[in-house]
SEPAKE-153191 format. One record per residue (C-alpha): residue number from 0; x, y, z. Coordinates in steps of 0.001 Angstrom, whole numbers. Example, Ala and Ser with C-alpha at 12.3 -4.5 7.8 and 13.67 -1.06 7.14 Angstrom:
DRENPA  resi       c1       c2       c3
DRENPA     0    12300    -4500     7800
DRENPA     1    13670    -1060     7140
***
This chain:
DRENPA  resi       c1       c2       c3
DRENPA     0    83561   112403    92972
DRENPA     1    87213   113521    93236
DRENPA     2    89118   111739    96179
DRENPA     3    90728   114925    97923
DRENPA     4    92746   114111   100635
DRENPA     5    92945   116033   104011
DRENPA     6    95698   119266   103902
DRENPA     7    97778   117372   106614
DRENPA     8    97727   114214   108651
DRENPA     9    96606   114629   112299
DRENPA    10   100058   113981   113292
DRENPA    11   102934   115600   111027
DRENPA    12   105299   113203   110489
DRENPA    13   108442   114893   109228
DRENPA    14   110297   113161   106991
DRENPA    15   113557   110880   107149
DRENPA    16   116012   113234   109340
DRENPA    17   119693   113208   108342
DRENPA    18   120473   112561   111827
DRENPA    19   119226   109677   111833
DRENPA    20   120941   107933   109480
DRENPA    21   124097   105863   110776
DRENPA    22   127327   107344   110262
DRENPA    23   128582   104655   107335
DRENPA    24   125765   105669   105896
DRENPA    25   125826   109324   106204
DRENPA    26   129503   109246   104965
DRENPA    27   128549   107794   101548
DRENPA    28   125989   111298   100822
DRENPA    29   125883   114086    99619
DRENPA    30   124774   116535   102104
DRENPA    31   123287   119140    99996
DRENPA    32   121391   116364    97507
DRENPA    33   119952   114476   101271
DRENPA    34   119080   118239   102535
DRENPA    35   116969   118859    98693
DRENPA    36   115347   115732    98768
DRENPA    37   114434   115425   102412
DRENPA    38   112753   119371   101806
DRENPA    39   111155   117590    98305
DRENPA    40   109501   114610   100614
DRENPA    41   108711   117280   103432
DRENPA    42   106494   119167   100824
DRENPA    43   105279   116104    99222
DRENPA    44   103924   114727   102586
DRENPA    45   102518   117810   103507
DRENPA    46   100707   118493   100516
DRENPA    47   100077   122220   101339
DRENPA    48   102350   125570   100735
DRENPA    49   104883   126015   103588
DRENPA    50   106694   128813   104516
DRENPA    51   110692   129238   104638
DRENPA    52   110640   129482   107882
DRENPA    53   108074   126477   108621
DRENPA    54   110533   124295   106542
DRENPA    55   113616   125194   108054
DRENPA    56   112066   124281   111667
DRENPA    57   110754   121290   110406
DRENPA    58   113735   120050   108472
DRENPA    59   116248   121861   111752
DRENPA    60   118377   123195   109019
DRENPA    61   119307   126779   108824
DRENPA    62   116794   129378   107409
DRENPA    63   119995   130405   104554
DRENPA    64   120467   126930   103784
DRENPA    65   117160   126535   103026
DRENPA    66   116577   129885   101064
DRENPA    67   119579   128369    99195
DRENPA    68   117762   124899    98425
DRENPA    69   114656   126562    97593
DRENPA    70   116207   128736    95134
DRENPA    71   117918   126124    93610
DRENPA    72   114784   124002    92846
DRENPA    73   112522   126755    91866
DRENPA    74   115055   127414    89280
DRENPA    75   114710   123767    88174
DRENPA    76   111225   123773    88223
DRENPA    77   111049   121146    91266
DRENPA    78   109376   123930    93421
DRENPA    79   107143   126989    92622
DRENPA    80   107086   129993    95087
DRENPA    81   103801   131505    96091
DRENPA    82   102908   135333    95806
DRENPA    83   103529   135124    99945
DRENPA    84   107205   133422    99453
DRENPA    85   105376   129941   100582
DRENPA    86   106613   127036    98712
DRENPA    87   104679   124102    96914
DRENPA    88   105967   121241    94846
DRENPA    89   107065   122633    90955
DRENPA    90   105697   120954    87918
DRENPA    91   108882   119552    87007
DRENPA    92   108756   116508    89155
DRENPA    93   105949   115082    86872
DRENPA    94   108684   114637    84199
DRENPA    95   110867   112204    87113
DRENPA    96   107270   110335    88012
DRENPA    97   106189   109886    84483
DRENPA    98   109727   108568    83583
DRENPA    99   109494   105791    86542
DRENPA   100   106030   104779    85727
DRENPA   101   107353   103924    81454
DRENPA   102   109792   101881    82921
DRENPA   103   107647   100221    85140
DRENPA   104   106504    96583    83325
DRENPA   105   104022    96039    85330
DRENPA   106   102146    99334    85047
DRENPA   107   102627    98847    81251
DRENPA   108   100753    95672    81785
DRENPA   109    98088    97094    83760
DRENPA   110    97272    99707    80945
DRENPA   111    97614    96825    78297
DRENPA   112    95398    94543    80310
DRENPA   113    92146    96492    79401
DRENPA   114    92986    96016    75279
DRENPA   115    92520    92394    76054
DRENPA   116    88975    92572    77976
DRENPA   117    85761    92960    76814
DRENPA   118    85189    95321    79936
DRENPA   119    86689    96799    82259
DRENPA   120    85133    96693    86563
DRENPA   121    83054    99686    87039
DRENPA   122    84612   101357    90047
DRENPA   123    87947   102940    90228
DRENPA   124    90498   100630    89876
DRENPA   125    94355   101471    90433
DRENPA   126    98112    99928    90367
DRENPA   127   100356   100503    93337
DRENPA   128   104059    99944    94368
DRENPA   129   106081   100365    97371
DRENPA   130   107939   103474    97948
DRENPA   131   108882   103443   101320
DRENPA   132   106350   103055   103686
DRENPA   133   104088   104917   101126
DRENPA   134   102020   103425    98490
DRENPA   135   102128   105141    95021
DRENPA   136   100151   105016    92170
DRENPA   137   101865   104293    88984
DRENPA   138    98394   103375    87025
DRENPA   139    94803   104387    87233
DRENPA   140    91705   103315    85657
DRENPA   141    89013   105062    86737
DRENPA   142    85244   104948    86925
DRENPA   143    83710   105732    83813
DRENPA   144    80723   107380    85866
DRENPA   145    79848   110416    86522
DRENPA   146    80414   110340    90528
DRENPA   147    82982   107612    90566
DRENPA   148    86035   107859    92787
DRENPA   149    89049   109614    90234
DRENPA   150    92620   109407    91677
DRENPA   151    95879   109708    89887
DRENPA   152    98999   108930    89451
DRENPA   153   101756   110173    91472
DRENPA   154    99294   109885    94205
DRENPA   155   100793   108709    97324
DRENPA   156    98999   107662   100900
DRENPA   157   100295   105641   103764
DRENPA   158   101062   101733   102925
DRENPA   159    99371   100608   106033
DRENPA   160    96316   102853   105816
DRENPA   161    95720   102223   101897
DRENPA   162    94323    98886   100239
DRENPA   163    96975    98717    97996
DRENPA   164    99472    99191   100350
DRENPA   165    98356    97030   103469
DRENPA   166    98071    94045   100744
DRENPA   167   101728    94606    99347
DRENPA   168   103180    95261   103595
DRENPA   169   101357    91788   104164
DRENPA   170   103423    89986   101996
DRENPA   171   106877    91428   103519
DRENPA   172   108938    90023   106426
DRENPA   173   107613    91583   109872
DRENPA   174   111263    93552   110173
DRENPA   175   111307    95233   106789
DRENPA   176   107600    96321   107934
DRENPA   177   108587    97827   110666
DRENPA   178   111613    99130   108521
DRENPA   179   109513   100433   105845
DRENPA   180   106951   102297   108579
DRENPA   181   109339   103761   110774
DRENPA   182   107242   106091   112907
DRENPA   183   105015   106569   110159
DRENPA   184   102312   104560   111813
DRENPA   185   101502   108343   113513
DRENPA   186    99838   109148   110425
DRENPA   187    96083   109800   110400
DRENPA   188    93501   110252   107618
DRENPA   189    90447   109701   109106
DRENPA   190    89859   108108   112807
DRENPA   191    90128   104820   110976
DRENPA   192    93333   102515   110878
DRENPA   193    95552   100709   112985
DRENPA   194    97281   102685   115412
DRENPA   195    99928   100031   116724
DRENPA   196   102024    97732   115550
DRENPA   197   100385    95221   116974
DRENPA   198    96880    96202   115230
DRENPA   199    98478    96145   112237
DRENPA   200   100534    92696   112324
DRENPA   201    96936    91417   112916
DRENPA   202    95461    92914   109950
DRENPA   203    98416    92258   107660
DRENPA   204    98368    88229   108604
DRENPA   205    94148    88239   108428
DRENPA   206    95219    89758   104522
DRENPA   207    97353    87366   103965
DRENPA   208    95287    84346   104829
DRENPA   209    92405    85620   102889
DRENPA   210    94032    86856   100112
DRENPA   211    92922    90280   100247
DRENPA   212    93207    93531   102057
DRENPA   213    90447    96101   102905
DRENPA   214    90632    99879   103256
DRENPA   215    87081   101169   105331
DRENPA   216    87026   104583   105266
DRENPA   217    90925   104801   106571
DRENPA   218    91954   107399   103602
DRENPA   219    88851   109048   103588
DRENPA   220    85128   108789   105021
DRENPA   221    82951   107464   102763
DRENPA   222    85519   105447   101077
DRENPA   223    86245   101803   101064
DRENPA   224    88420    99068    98556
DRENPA   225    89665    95770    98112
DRENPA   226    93401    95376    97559
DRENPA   227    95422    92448    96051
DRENPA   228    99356    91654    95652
DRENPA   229   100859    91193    92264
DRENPA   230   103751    88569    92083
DRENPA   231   106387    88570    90431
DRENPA   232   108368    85777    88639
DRENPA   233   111067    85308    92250
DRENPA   234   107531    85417    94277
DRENPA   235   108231    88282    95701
DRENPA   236   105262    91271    95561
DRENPA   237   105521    93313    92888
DRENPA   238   103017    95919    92702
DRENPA   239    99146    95844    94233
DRENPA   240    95704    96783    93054
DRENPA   241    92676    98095    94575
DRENPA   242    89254    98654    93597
DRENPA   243    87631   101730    95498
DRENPA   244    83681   101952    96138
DRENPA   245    81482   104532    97780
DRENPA   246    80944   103010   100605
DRENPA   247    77127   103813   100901
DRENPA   248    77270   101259    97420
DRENPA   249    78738    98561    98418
DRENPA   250    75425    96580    98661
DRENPA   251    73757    93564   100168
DRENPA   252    77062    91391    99594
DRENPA   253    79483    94021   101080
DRENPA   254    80936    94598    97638
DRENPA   255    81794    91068    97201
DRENPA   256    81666    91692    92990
DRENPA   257    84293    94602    93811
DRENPA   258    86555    92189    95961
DRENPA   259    86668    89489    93273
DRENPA   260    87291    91997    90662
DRENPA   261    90923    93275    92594
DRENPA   262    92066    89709    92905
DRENPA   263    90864    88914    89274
DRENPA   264    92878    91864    87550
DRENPA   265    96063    90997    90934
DRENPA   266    96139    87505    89227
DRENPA   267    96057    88806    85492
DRENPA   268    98746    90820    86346
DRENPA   269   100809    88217    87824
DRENPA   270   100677    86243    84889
DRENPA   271   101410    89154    82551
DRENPA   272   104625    89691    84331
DRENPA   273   105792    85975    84746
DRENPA   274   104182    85316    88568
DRENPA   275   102999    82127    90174
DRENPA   276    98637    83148    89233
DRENPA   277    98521    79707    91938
DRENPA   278   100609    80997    94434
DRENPA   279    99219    80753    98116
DRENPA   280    98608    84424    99790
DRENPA   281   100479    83055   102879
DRENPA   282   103891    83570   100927
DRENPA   283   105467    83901   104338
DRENPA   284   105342    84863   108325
DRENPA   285   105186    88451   109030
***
């Protein structure tokens, strides 16, 4: 069963505004790369073809500046146009994502990890890291049955929605969280997830004192995982995984096997890539 994720979030969340960046920062970029990337990260998050005109309102740029940008990247191969003129993100970006996740140690460790285990846990399993206040999959192992959960990478979903990504935000200092979220808390996938601050500074310090995070059916209905940080050699969180269940199997013991399995393959990890296997989950007050 193929995890497809719904067109648009309830509430469109546009993405970061070049107004709203300070002026020392604003002075140190480039305004045309800022206006190509923030129309890159609009598409991205939207997930769906958008029209010229639905980009420039969104992004509050001009409708020629953004014919102009579009251009550009279709002639790059960062954007394909549509037979109706709407844009969708071009195939070219796979090159930048595939490029981040080889230089990325602790994916390379993920994928190595299997070589050294007589088998591998039978749900979906997959390796997050920050970006943002998104969590994005630079590794993916999944199920090897016929109507297990597949995801990729490249995927992205909201950190504090996601397994992954609520145990990595659980590890952070309560200011970067809010830092890293911005107003992205808005987003819906389901009707599930916290909807506050507040709700979510509850469940981050409930991860962090169990050791584990859990994502019931806020991506999508049906769906439910386990998600545990990976440390790295300063203690700080590298990366995350998450094993994702059907929710109708989860079983008598609440997919206990599932849970153990994420903080198994979290610890592994850690060691592979220098971490403290010992270290408490409480690293630190949120």
């Amino acid at each position: 069963m193929d995890l497809h994720l719904p067109r648009r979030p309830v509430v469109p969340v546009r993405p970061l505004a070049l107004a709203t960046r300070t002026p020392a920062r604003a002075k140190a970029l480039v305004p045309s790369v800022s206006r190509a990337l923030a129309l890159l990260e609009r598409l991205a998050l939207e997930r769906e073809p958008m029209s010229l005109a639905r980009l420039a309102s969104d992004l509050e740029l001009p409708k020629s500046s953004v014919h102009g940008l579009c251009s550009t990247l279709v002639s790059f191969g960062y954007l394909r146009r549509q037979s109706d003129g709407a844009f969708l993100i071009g195939p070219r970006v796979m090159g930048l994502a595939e490029a981040f996740v080889s230089g990325t140690d602790v994916a390379q460790e993920f994928n190595a990890l299997w070589a050294d285990r007589r088998s591998a846990p039978e749900e979906t399993i997959v390796l997050s890291v920050l970006s943002g206040g998104e969590a994005l999959y630079v590794a993916v192992r999944n199920s090897p049955r016929p109507l297990g959960l597949a995801f990729n990478v490249g995927m992205r979903l909201p950190a504090h929605l996601s397994g992954s990504g609520k145990a990595m935000l659980a590890q952070l200092p309560a200011d970067e969280v809010v830092r890293r979220l911005a107003g992205n808390l808005r987003v819906r996938l389901t009707h599930k997830g916290p909807r506050n601050l507040e709700a979510l500074n509850k469940e981050l310090a409930l991860t962090r004192r169990r050791g584990y995070s859990i994502d019931d059916e806020c991506v999508r209905e049906g769906v439910y995982s386990f998600g545990a940080p990976v440390f790295d050699a300063a203690g700080g969180v590298a990366a995350a995984v998450s094993v994702c269940i059907n929710k109708a199997l989860l079983g008598a013991d609440r997919g206990a096997r599932h849970r153990e399995a994420a903080i198994d393959v979290a610890r592994a990890l850690t060691e592979r890539i220098g971490g403290n296997a010992a270290r408490p989950a409480a690293r630190r007050a949120a």
